[in-house]
N, C-alpha and C positions, 0 to 999 in steps of 0.2 A: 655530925649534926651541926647543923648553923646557930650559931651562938645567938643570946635573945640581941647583942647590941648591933645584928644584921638581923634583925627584922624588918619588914616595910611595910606601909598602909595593906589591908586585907583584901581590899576589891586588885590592887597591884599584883599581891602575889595569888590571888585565884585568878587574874587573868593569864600571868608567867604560868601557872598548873596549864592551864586550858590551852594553851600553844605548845607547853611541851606534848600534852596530849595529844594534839592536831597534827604535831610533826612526827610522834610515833607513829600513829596510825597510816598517817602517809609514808612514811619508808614503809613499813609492811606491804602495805598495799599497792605499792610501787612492785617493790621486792617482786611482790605477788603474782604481779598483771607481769612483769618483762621475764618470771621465768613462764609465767602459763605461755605467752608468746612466744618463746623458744629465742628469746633476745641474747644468742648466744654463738649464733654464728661463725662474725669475727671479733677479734681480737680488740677494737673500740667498741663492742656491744657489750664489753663486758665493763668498760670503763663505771657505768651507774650504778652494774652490779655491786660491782667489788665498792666504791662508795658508800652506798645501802647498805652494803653489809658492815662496811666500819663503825655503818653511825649506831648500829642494835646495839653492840658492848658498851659505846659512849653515854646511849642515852642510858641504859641501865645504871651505869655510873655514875651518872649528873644526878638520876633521880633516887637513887639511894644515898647518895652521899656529895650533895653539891657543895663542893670547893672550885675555888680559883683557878684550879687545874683543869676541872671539869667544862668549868664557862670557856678557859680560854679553848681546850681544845674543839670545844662545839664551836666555835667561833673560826677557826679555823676551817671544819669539817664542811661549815656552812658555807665557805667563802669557795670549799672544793665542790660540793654540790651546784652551784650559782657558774661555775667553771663550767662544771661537763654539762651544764643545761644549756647553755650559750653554744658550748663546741658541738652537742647533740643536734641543735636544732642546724646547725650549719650544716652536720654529715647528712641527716635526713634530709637537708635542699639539696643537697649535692647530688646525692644516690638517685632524688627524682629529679634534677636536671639534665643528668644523663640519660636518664629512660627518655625523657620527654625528646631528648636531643636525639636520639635513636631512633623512637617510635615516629616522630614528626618534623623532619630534618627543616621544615621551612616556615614553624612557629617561631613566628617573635615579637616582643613586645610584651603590651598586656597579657594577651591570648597564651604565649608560652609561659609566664609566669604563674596568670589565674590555674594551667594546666601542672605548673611543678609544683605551685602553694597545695592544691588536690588530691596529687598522687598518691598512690599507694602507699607511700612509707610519710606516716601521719606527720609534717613538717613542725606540729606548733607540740607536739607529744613531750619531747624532754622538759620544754619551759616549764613542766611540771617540779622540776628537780630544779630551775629556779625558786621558784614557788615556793618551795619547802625550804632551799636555805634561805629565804627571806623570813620565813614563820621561823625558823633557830634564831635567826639574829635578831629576831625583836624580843624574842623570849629571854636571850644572854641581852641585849639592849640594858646599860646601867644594871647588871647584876648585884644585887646586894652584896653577895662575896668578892665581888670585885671593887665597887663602890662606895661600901660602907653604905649605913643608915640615911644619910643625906645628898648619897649622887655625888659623891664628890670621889676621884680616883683615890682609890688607895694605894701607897707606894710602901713597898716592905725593907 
């Protein structure tokens, strides 16, 4: 349990509840939607998976028992979810630049891009999994456990 002299103002820490919340519900729901999709294919479709799946034990963690530990490794987690949202959206342009370059061997320009941004395999889908590790990092943002009562770094 976090000691009263890491307390922080109460509108602060119901909004840290309210984001870890927000970020639970989205790994699930992430979780949720890329296995109903059969996001399992190859071998980088699992890259989100296995992520996702890291972060359920974490957050369990964090939110029964937030320590130092906890923050830092959400913070980590986070900076790995922001990772594979970045490399996600890269392989989903890929996979439909290929098609596109397949399908339409003499599109170019805007017209072959507006056609691969389009395509079948949803380009802007992973920035989801930015998304979400930007809501951890604001959540561990100045962590009381990490910060102490005034925002100021704690050094042990």
């Amino acid at each position: 349990m976090v000691g009263d002299h890491f307390r922080e103002a109460e509108p602060l820490a119901s909004i840290r509840k309210l984001l870890l919340g927000a970020l639970a519900l989205g790994v699930v729901g992430t979780a949720g939607e890329l296995i109903l999709l059969r996001h399992l294919d190859e071998p980088t479709q699992w890259i989100p998976l296995v992520v996702l799946g890291l972060s359920i034990p974490l957050l369990v963690w964090h939110a029964v028992s937030p320590g130092a530990g906890s923050v830092r490794c959400l913070q980590v987690l986070m900076v790995a979810f922001i990772a594979a949202g970045v490399v996600g959206v890269g392989l989903h342009f890929d996979g439909n630049a290929e098609f596109e370059s397949e399908q339409h061997p003499t599109s170019r320009g805007f017209e072959w891009f507006r056609q691969t941004a389009a395509g079948a395999t949803p380009v802007l889908a992973p920035g989801s999994m930015v998304l979400l590790g930007l809501v951890g990092l604001a959540h561990s943002y100045q962590h009381p456990v990490i910060t102490g009562p005034r925002g100021q770094e704690k050094h042990s």
